[in-house]
C-alpha atoms as an extended CHARMM CRD file, in Angstrom:
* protein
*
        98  EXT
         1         1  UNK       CA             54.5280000000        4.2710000000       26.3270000000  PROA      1               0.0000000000
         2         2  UNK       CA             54.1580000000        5.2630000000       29.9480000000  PROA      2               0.0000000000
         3         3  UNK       CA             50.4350000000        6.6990000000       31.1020000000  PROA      3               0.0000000000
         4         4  UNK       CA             50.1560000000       10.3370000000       33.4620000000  PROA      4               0.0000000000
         5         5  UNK       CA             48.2020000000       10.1460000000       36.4630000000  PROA      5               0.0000000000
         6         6  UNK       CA             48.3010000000       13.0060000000       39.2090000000  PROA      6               0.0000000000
         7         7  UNK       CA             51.6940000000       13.9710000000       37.6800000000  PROA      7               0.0000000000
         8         8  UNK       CA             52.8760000000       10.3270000000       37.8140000000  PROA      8               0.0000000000
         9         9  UNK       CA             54.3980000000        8.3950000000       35.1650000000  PROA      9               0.0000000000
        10        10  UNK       CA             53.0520000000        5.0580000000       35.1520000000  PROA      10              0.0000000000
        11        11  UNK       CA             54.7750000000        2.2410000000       33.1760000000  PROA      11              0.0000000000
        12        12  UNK       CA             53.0030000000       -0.3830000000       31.1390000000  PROA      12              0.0000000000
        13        13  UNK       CA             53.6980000000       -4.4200000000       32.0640000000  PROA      13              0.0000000000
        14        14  UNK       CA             55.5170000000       -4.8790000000       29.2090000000  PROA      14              0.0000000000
        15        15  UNK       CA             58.5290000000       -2.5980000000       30.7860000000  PROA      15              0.0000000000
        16        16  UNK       CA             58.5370000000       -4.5520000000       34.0850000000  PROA      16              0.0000000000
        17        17  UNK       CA             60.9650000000       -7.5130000000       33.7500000000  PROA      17              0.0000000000
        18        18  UNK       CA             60.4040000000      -11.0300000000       34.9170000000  PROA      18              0.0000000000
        19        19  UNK       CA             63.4130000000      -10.4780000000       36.9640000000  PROA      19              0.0000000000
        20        20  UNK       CA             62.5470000000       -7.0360000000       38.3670000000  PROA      20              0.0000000000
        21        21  UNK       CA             58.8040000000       -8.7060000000       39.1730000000  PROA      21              0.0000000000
        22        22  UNK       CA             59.8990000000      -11.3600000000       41.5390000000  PROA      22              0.0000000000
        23        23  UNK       CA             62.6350000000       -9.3730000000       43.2190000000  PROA      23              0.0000000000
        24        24  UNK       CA             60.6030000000       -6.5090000000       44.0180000000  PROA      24              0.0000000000
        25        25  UNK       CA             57.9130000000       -9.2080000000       44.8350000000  PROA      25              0.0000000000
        26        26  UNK       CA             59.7450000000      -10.9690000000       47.0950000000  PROA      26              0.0000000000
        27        27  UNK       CA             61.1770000000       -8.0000000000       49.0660000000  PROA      27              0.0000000000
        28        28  UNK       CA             57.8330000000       -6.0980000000       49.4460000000  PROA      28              0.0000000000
        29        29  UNK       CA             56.4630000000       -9.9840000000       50.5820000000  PROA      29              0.0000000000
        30        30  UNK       CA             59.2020000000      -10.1540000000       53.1380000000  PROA      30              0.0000000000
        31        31  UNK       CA             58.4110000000       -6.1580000000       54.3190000000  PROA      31              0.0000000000
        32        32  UNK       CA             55.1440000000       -7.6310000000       54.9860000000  PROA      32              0.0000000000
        33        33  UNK       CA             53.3240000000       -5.3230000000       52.3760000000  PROA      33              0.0000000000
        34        34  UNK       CA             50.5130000000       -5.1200000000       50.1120000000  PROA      34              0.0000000000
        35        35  UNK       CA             50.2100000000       -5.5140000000       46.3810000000  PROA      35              0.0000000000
        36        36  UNK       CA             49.3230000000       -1.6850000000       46.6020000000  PROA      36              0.0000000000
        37        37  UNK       CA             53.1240000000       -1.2630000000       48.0170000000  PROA      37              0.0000000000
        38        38  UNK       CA             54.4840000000       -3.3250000000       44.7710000000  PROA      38              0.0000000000
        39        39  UNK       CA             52.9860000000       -1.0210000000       42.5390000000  PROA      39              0.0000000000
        40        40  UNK       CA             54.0490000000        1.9690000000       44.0810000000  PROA      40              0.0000000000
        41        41  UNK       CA             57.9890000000        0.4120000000       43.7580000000  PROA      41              0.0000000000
        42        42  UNK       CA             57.4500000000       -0.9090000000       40.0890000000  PROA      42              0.0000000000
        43        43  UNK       CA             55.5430000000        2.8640000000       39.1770000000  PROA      43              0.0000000000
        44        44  UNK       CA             52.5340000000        0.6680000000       37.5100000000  PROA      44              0.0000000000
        45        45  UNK       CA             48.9970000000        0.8390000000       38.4410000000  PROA      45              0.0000000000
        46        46  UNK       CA             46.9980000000       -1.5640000000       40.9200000000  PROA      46              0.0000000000
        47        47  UNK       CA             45.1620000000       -3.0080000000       38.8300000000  PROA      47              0.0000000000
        48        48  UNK       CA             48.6120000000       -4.3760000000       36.5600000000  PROA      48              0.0000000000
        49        49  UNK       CA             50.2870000000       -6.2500000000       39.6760000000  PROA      49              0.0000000000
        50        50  UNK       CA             47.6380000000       -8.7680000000       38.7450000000  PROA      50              0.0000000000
        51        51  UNK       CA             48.0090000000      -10.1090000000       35.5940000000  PROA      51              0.0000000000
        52        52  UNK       CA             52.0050000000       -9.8160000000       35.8570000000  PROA      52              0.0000000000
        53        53  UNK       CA             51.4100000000      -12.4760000000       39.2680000000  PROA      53              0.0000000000
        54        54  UNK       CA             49.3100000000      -14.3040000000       37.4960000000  PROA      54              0.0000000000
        55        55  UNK       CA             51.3190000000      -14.8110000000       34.4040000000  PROA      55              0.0000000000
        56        56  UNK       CA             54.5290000000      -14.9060000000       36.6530000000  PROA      56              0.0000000000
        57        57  UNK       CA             52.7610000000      -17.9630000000       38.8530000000  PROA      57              0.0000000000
        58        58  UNK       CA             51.3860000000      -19.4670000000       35.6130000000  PROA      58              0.0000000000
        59        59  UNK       CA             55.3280000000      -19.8500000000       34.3350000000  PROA      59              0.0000000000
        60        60  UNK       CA             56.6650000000      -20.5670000000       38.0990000000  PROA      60              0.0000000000
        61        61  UNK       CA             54.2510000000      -23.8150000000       37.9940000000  PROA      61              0.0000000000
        62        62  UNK       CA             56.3980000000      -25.1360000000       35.6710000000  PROA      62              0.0000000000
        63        63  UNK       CA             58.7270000000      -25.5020000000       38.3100000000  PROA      63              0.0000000000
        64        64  UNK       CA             55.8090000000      -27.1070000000       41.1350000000  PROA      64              0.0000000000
        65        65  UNK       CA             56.0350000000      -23.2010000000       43.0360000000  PROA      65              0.0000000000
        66        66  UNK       CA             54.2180000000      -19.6610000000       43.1840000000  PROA      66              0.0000000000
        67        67  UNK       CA             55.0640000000      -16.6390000000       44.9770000000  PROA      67              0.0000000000
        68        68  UNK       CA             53.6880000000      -16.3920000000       48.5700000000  PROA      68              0.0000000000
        69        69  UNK       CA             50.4480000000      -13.9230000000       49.3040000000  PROA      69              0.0000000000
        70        70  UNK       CA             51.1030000000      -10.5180000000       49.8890000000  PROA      70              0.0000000000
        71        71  UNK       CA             48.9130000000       -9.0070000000       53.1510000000  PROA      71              0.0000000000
        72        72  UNK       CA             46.2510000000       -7.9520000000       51.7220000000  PROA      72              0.0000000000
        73        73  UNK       CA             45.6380000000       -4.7750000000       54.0150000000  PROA      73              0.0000000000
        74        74  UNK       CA             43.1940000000       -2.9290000000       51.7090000000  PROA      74              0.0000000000
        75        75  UNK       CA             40.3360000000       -4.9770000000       52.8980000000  PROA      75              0.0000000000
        76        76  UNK       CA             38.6190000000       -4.0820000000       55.3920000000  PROA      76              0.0000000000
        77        77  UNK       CA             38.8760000000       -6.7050000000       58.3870000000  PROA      77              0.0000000000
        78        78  UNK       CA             37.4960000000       -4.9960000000       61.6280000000  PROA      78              0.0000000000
        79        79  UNK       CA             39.3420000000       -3.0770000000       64.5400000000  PROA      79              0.0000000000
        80        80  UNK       CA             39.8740000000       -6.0270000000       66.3940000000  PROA      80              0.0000000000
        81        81  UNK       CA             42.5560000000       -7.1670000000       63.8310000000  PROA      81              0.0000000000
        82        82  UNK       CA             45.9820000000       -6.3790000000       63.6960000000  PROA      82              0.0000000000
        83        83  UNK       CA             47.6990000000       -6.2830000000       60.0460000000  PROA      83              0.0000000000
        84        84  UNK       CA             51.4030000000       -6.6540000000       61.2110000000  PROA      84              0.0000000000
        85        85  UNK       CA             49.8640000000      -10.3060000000       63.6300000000  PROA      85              0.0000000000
        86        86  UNK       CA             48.2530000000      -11.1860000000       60.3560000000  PROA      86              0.0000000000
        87        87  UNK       CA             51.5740000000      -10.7440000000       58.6970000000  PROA      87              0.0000000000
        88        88  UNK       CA             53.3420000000      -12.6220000000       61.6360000000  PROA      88              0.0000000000
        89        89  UNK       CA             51.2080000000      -15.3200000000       61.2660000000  PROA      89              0.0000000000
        90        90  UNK       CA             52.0510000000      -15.6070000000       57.7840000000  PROA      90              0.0000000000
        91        91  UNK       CA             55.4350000000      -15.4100000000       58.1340000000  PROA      91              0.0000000000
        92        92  UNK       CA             55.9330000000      -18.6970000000       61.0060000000  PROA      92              0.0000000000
        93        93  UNK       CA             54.0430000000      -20.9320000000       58.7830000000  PROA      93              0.0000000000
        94        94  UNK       CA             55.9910000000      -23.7680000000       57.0580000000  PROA      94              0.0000000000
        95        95  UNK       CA             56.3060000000      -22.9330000000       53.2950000000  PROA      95              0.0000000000
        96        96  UNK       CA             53.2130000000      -24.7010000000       51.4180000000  PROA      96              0.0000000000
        97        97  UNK       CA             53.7590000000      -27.0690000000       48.6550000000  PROA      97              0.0000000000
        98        98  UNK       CA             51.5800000000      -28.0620000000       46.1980000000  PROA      98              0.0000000000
């Protein structure tokens, strides 16, 4: 059963799909966005993206990979530093393998 919030239907984990997860994942990863930006496009709380990247990441390891790092631009880093160079910096490096 979904939760109100400031006239906002949230959905619980259990309604967000493995599927829908990564794919939303991936293209809020590759917008250069936050984990605060893939809640707001699965309509769950913060505080849910989480657990369902945890548990997602737990199952990918099966298969030696994770999901990448999403920017995480809710911290507070200082004027000198510029989210989207943070991003591009990201976004050149080599893929990391464990």
């Amino acid at each position: 059963m979904a939760k109100k919030s400031n006239d906002f239907e949230f959905r619980s984990n259990s309604a967000v799909t493995a599927i829908e997860f990564i794919e939303n994942y991936m293209i809020v990863y590759h917008a250069g966005g936050t984990n605060k930006d893939l809640a707001k496009r699965l309509g769950v709380k913060l505080q849910q993206i989480y657990p369902l990247r945890d548990r997602t990441n737990k199952v990918l390891k099966a298969e030696n990979t994770r999901l990448p790092v999403l920017i995480p631009v809710d911290r507070k880093y200082g004027s000198d530093i510029d989210v989207k160079e943070l991003a591009d910096m990201i976004r050149l490096q080599p893929p990391i393998l464990d």
